[in-house]
N, C-alpha and C positions, 0 to 999 in steps of 0.2 A: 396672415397676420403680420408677417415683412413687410409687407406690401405697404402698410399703413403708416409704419412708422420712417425713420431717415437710419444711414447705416451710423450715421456721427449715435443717434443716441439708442442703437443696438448695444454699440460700442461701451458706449457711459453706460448701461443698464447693466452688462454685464460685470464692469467692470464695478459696479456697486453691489452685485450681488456676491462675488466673489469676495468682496471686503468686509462684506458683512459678515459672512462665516469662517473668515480669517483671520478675527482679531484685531481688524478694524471698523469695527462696525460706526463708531462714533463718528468717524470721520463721514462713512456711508449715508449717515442720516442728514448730512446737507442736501443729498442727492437722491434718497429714496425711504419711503414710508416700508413699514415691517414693523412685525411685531417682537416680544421677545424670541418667540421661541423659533424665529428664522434665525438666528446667532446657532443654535446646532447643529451641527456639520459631520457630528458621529454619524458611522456607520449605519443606517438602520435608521434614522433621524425619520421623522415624519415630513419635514420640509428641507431636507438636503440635496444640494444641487451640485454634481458629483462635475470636476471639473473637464473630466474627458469629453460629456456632453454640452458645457457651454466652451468649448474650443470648436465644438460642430456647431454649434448654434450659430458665432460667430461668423464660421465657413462657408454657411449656408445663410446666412444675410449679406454676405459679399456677393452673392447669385439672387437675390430675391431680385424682380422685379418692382422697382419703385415707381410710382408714381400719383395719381391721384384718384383715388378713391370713393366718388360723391356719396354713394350710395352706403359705406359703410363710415364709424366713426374711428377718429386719429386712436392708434393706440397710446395708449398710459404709459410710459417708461417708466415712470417715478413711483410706482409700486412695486414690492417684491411679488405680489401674487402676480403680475402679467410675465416675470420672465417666468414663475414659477411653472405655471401653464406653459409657456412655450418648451420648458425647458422637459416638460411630462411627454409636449405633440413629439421633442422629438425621440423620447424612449418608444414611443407610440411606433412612429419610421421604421426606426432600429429593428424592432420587433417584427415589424411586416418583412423587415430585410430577411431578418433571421429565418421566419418562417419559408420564405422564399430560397432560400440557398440550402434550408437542410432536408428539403425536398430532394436533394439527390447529393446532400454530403453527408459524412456522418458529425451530429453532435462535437463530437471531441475536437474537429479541426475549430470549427465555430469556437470551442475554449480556448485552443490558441491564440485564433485571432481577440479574442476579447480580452484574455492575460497580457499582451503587448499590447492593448492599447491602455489597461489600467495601472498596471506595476508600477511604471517609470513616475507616472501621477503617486502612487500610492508611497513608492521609497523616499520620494521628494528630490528637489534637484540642487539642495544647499547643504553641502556637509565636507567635510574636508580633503576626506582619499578622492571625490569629484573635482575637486580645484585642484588640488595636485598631481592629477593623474592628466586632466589637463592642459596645463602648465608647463607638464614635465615631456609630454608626449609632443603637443606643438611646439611650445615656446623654447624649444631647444633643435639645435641640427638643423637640417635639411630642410626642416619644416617649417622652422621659426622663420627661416630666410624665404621658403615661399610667401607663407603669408604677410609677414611684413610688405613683401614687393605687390601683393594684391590688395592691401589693404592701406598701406602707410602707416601703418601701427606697430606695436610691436606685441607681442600677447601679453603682456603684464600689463600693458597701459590699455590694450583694447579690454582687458578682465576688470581692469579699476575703473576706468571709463563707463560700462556696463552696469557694474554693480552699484557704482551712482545712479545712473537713468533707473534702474529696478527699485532702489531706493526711494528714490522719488514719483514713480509710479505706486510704487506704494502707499503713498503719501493723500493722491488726489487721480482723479481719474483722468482731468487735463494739463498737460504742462505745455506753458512758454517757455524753452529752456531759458532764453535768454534775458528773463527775468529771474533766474536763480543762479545763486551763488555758488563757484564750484569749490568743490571742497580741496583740500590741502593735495597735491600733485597733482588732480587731472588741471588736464589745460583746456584751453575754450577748443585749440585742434584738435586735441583726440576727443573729447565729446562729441564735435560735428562728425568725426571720420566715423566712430563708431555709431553715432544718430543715423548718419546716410546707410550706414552698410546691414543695420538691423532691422531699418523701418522702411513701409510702403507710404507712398500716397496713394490717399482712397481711389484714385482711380486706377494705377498700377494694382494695387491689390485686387481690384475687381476684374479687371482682365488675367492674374495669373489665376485667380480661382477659378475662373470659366474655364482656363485651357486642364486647370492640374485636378480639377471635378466635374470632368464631363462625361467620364469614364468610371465602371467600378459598381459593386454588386450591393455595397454597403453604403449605407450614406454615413457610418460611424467609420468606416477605414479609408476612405479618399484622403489623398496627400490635404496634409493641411497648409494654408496660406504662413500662418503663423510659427512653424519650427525655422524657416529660412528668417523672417525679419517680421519677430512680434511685437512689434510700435507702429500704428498705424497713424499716418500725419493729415490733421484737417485745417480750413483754413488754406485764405488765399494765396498763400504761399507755404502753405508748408508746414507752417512754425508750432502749431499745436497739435501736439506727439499725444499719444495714446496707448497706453497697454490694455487690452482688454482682458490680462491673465497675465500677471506681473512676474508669478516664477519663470513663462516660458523666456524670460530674458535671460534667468541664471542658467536655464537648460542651452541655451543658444550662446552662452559666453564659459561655457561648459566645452560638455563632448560638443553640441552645434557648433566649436570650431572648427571640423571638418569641411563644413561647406565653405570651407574659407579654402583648404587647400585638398579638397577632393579631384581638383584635374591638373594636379600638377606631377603627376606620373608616379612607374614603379616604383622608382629611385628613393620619392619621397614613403611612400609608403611603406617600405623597403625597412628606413628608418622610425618609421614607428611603429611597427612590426618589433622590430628589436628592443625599441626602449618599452615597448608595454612585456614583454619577455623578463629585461631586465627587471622591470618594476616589479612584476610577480614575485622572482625570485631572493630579492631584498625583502620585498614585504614577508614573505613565507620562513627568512631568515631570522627576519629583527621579531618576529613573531612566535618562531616555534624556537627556540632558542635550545632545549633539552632535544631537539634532533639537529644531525648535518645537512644542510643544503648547497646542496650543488650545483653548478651550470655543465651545459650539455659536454659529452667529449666524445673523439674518435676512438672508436675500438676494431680492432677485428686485425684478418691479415693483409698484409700490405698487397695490394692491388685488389682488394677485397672488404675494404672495410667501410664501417659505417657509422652516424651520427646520433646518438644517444637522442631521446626526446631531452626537450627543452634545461627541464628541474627533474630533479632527481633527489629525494628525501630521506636518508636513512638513520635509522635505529641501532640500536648494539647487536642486534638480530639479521643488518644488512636494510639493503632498500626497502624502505616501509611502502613509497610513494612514487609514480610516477607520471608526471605532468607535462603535456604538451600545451603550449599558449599557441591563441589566435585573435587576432590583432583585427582581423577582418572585419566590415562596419555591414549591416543586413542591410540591402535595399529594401526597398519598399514592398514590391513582391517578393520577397522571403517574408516580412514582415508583418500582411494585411490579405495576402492571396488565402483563395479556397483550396489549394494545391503548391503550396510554398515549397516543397522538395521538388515537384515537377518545376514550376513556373521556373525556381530560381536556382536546377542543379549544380551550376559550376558552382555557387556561391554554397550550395549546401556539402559539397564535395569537399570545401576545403575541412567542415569538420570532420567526414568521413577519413580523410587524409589522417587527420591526426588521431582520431580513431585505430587506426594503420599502422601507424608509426608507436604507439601503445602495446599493443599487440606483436609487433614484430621484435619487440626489445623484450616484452617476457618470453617469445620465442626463442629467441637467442640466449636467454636467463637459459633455459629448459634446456637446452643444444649444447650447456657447456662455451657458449663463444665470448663474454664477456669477460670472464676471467678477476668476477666479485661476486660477491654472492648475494642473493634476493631473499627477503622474509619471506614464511610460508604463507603471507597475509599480505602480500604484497598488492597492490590496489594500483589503478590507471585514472588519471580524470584529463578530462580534455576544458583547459581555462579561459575563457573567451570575454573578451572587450563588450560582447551586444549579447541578448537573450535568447539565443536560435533555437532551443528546446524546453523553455520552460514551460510546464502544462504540455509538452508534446507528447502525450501519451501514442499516437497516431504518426507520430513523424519521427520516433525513436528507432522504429522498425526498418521505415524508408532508408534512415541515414544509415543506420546496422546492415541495410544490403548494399550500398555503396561501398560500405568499407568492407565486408565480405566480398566482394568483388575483383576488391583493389588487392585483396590479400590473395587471391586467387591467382591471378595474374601475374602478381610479384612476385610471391613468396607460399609455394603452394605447400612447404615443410609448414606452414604457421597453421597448427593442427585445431580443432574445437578447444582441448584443455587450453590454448591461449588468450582463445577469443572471448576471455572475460565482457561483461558488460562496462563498459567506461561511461560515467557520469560526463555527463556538458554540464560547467559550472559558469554562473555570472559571476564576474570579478567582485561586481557589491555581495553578492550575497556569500563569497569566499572570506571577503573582509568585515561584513557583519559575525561571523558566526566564530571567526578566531580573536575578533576586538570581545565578543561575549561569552568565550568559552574557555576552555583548553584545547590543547594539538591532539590529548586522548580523545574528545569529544568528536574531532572534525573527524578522524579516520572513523571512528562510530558512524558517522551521520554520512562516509562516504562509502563504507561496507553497506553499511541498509538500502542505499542507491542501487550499488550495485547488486543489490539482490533479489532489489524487488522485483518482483515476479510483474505485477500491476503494470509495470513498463509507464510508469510516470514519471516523469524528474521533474521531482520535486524541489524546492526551493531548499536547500542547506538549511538556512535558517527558520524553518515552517516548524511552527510547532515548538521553539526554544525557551525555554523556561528563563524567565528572568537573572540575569545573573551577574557581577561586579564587570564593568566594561576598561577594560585595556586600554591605556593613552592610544591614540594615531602614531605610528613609529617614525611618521616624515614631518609632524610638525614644525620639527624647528626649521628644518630644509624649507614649509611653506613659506617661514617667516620670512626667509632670502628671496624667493622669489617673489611674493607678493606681500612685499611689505609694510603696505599701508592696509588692506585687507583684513591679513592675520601679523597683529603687531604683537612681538616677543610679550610674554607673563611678564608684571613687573614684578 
């Protein structure tokens, strides 16, 4: 059915269908017939077209084979029932995939990989602790000075720069940039630096898809074209940009700042390792304010001592909390593999490590060596930057024998009574759930984790009852750095 139509108006289709059940739909009807009840987009909808599978659709019409067709008629773009159909053949795929891999896996990995690929769609990729986190992570230190030098930008101006092109993709499904007016600080340079550095031309894009989905079990988990540089440019030079899914720009001027400074060594990393550390700790402060929060410290005897995990939380009762942060970003096979602990040990090792390092400091509580005392309810979570365990009922175990492992060899006094179960949390859903709660609730919902028997980690925020929502604690801080974005309350 690719076959019939051009990749220019896959592109425009999609990106009409997506604005119809976005809240643009008015706009959409220049470009495509529907009815009312295509504007539905709830869960469960009778004609919702969920956007994970038109980011495949997309993926997989940069690989169709084009060309001419005598025998069959041009497909219709300009209806919503022809993506709707395509958008069904490819649950249809999906499905054969499924059936095909859980011939010798079990169920539950299949829910991993299906959680990672809908969540990130589902949390959305425009919210505040997002742009601040970073902001704060690149556009400062080590890193800020990388990417500028790879980019020519600077990450405030590549973040405002961006969020004009999203804007404006939002707007219509083709732009000439250089028929629009830029708004108050971006400059015509940073729009082009940012234009070139987030969008393909359609024929670049059709060679990376060939090389980065030519491989792979699923046709729903192959690397997408579209997380590295989702504006596709048509047109004989160039000039007319395209978003065929207008949030992946705010996802890509987001955390996708990584691909900006992902090879530019430990050092770099090093540094935001520590500022997402930092960040936790502040936030866990300006937040639980009726406990103390602490940053790591050396304890023990001299020529023998050791580093506390990350935060450290206490009560009037002693340490309520104890949290190790990891900074680490899931490749792709941690992310989409049938075997994401085997595929991607080192990478799944580093949770296990801090798994470890949880464990070894209530050991030491237990041993007398710390020389403070711990609540008898004293809890471990391990806080992490990306999703490496959620829905991993199947890979909780995996990671539980690495980190038994590690304690084995390290520290073999570190007995069963230590080896509490430690939650892997997502930093949003750490921050959903103390913006909608209390600091009594969070340790409730992180005792249950660790208790449940089911061996699921479960999302913090699963199941939270509505409830008065907490300002952002870095707002103002946003306003300083991106101050055309988020401009101060007047």
């Amino acid at each position: 059915m690719l076959a019939r139509t051009s990749l220019l108006d896959v592109v425009g289709m999609t990106w009409s269908a997506w604005a119809i059940q976005n809240g643009h739909a008015d706009i959409a009807r220049k470009y495509m017939s529907f009815s009312p009840e295509a504007t539905d987009a709830s869960a469960g909808a009778r004609l919702a077209l969920y956007p994970w599978q038109l980011e495949t659709l997309v993926n997989e019409a940069l690989v169709a084979p084009y060309g001419p067709h005598p025998r069959q008629p041009e497909l219709i773009t300009q209806q919503f029932s022809t993506i709707f159909q395509l958008t069904k053949l490819v649950q249809c795929i999906e499905e054969a995939d499924n059936r095909t891999f859980l011939r010798s896996r079990d169920v539950l990995y299949e829910m991993h990989r299906l959680s990672q690929r809908q969540f990130e769609w589902q949390r959305g990729f425009a919210n505040m602790p997002r742009f601040y986190r970073a902001a704060h992570f690149f556009g400062e230190g080590k890193a800020a000075a990388y990417f500028q030098e790879q980019t020519g930008c600077t990450v405030p101006a590549f973040m405002e720069a961006g969020f004009y092109l999203f804007a404006g993709s939002t707007n219509s499904p083709t732009r000439i940039w250089r028929n629009h007016e830029l708004p108050e600080g971006v400059t015509l340079e940073q729009r082009d630096c940012v234009l070139d550095r987030i969008s393909w031309s359609a024929e670049a894009a059709v060679q990376e898809a060939r090389q980065l989905r030519l491989s792979g079990d699923h046709i729903g988990y192959k690397p997408s074209v579209l997380r590295r540089r989702p504006i596709l440019r048509f047109g004989a030079t160039g000039e007319d940009a395209m978003a065929p899914l207008p949030p992946l720009i705010l996802q890509r001027i987001t955390s996708g700042l990584y691909f900006d400074i992902v090879d530019g060594g430990g050092a770099i990393w090093a540094d935001v390792g520590q500022r997402f550390e930092a960040y936790c700790r502040r936030y866990l402060d300006a937040m639980l304010p009726e406990y103390s929060v602490e940053p790591e410290y050396r304890y023990g005897p001299k020529g023998r001592s050791f580093d506390s995990p990350d935060i450290l939380i206490s009560g009037t009762d002693g340490v309520r909390l104890v949290v190790e942060c990891k900074a680490k970003r899931m490749p792709v096979d941690a992310r989409f593999s049938g075997d994401p602990v085997g595929d991607a040990s080192e990478a799944y090792g580093e949770i296990a490590k801090g798994i470890f390092q949880v464990w070894r400091y209530l050991s030491h509580a237990r041993r007398g060596l710390l020389g403070r005392p711990l609540a008898d309810d004293c809890l471990g979570m391990v806080l992490t930057a990306d999703p490496w365990l959620v829905m991993g009922q199947k890979l909780y175990p995996e990671v539980m024998a690495m980190a038994n492992a590690l304690a084995d060899r390290k520290d073999p006094e570190i007995i069963e009574e230590d080896r509490q179960r430690v939650p892997i949390v997502l930093i949003d859903d750490l921050e959903y759930i103390v913006q909608h709660s209390t600091g009594a609730q969070l340790f409730d919902r992180l005792a249950s984790l660790a208790q449940d028997p089911s061996g699921w980690e479960w999302s913090l925020a699963h199941g939270l009852a509505d409830g008065p929502t907490r300002p952002y604690p870095f707002a103002e801080d946003l306003h300083h750095l991106l101050p055309r974005l988020f401009p101060p309350a007047q």
